[in-house]
Legacy VTK file of the C-alpha trace (Angstrom):
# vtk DataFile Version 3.0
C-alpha trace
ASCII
DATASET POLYDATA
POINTS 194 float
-19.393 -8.531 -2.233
-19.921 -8.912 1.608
-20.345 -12.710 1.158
-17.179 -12.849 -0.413
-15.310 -10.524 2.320
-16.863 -13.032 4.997
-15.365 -15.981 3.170
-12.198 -14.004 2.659
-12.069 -13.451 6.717
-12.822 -16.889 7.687
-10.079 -18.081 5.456
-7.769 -15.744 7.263
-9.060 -16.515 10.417
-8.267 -20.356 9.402
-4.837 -19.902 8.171
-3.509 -19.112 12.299
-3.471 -15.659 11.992
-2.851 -14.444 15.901
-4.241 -11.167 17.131
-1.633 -9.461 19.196
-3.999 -8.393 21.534
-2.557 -4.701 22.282
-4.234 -2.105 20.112
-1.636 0.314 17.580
-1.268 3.381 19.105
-1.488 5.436 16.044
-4.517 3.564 14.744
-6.171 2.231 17.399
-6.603 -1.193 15.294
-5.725 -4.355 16.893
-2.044 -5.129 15.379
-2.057 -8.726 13.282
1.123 -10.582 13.566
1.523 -12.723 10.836
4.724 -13.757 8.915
3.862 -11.998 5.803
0.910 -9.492 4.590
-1.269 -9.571 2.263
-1.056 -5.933 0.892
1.905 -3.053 0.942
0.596 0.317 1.192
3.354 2.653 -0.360
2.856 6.041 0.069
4.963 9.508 0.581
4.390 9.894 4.331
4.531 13.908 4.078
1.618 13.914 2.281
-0.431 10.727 3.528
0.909 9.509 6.648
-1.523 10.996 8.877
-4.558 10.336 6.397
-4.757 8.070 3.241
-2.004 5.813 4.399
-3.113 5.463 7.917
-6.975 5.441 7.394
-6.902 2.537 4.560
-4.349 0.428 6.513
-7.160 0.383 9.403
-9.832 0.117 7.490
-8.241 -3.037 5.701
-7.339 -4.489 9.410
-10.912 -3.751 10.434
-11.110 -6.541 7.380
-8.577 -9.000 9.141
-6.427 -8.024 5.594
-2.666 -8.127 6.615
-1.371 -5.105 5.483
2.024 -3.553 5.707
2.360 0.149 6.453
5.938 1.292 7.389
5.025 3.516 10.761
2.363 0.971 11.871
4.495 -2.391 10.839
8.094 -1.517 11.475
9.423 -1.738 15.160
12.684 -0.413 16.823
15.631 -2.232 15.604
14.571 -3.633 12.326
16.336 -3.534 9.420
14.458 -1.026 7.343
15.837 -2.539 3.929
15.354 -5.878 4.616
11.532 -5.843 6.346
10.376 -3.816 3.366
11.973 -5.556 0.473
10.641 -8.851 1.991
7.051 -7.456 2.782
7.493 -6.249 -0.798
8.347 -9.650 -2.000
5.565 -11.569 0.450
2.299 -9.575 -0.217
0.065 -10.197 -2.839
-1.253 -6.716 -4.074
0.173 -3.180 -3.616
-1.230 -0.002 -3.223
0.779 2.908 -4.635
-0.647 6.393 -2.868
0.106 8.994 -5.452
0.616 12.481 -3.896
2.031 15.687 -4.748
5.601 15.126 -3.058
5.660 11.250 -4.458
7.400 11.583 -7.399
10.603 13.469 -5.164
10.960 10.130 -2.503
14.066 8.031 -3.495
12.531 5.229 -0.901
8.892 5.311 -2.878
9.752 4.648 -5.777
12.328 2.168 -5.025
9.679 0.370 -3.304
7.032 1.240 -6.764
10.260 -0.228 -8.728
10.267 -3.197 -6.347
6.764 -4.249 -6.908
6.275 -3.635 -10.214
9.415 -5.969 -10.984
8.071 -8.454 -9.020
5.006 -8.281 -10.880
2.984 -7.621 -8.213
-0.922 -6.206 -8.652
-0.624 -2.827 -8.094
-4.212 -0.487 -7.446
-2.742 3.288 -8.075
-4.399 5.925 -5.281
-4.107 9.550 -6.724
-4.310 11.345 -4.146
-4.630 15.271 -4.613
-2.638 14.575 -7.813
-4.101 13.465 -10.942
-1.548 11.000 -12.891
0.157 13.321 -15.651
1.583 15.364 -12.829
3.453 12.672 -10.791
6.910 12.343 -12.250
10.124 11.238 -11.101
11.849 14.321 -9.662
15.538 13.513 -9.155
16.503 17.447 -8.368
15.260 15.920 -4.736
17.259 12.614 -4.775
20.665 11.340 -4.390
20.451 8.420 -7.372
21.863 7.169 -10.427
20.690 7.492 -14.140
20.137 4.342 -13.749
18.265 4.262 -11.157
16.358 7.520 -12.246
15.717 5.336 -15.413
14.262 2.077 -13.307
12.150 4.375 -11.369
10.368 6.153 -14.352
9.618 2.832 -15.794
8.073 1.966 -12.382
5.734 5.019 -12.435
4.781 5.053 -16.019
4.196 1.355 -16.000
2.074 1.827 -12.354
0.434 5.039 -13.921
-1.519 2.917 -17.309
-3.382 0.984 -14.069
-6.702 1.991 -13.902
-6.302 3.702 -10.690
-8.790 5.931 -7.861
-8.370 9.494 -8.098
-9.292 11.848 -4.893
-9.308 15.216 -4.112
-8.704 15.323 -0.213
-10.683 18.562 -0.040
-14.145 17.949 -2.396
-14.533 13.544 -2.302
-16.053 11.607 0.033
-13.126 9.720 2.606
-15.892 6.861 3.730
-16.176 6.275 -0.043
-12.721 6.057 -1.473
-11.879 4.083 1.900
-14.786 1.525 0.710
-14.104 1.063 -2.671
-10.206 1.228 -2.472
-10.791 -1.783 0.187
-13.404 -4.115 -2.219
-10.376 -3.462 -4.879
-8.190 -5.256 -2.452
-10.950 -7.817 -1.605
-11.445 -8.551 -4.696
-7.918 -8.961 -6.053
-7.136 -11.004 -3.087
-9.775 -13.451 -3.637
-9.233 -13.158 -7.631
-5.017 -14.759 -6.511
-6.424 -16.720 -3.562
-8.767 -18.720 -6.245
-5.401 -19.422 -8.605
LINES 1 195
194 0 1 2 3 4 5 6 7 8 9 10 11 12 13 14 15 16 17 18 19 20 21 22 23 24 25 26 27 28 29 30 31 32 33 34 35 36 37 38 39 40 41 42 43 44 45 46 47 48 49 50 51 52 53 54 55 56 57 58 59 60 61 62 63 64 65 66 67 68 69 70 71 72 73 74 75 76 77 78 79 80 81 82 83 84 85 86 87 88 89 90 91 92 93 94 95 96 97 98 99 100 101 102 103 104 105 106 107 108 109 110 111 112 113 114 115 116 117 118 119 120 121 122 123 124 125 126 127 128 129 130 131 132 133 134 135 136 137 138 139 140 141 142 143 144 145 146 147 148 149 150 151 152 153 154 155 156 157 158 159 160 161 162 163 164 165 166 167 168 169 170 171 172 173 174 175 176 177 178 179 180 181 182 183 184 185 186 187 188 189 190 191 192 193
């Protein structure tokens, strides 16, 4: 597997990608600029933004992967909408971060709903949540039936993945953080060989 993740960073390396030079002040990770990534991380960030979410995106820029996490990627004055439906649209494998409060975030699942239309490869995270409890909770949300409808065919269709499940408090975070990253690798590799 590391031979493979060296081949998979020299090929990055070789397609231009430009270090930014200035390191993310929430992660302390150099920032990649690049036109597109190669992974979204969606996540609820009440429940992950200051752990999973953050932790695997610098881990996976650690592996020169060009990953898309809202707080880290997004910069004053950009259109929210737009950046994430074409990061959404650009990237070649998702990871949905399944949490307690997931199933309640109108912006989540719309983004789950996005990728899984797009047919995107999608490696489910359960995070403190195993998958028969995360459901679409619309008591929380402002939406449509229809869009309550789109977004429980997201989840259900996300949830038969074979996903990672991790209890926050009892697994190992070195662990999960490995083998959720040789997922990616591998996926990656699997589409870059097409």
């Amino acid at each position: 597997m590391q031979h493979r993740n060296l081949t998979r960073i020299m090929k990055l390396q070789q397609q231009h990608l430009i270090l930014n030079g200035h390191r993310n002040h929430q992660t302390g990770a150099l920032a990649l600029v690049a036109d597109h990534c190669d992974v979204f991380i969606n996540h609820r960030g009440v429940d992950t933004k200051r752990n999973m979410a953050s932790l695997l995106y610098h881990h996976l820029s650690l592996l020169n992967v060009r990953s898309f996490l809202d707080m880290n990627t997004l910069k004053p004055g950009d259109c929210l909408s737009e950046r994430i439906q074409n990061a959404i649209r650009d990237c070649k494998v998702g990871i949905a971060v399944f949490s307690p409060n997931y199933g309640s975030s109108y912006y989540c699942l719309l983004e789950l709903a996005l990728m899984m239309e797009m047919k995107k490869k999608i490696i489910p995270v359960f995070f403190d949540v195993m998958p028969s409890e995360i459901h679409v909770n619309p008591r929380q949300m402002h939406c449509t039936s229809g869009e309550i409808q789109r977004f429980h065919r997201a989840l259900e269709e996300a949830k038969m993945a074979v996903g990672l499940v991790f209890n926050s408090l009892k697994g190992n975070w070195s662990d999960v953080l490995t083998t959720t990253s040789d997922i990616v690798m591998k996926r990656l590799t699997e589409i870059d060989g097409k």
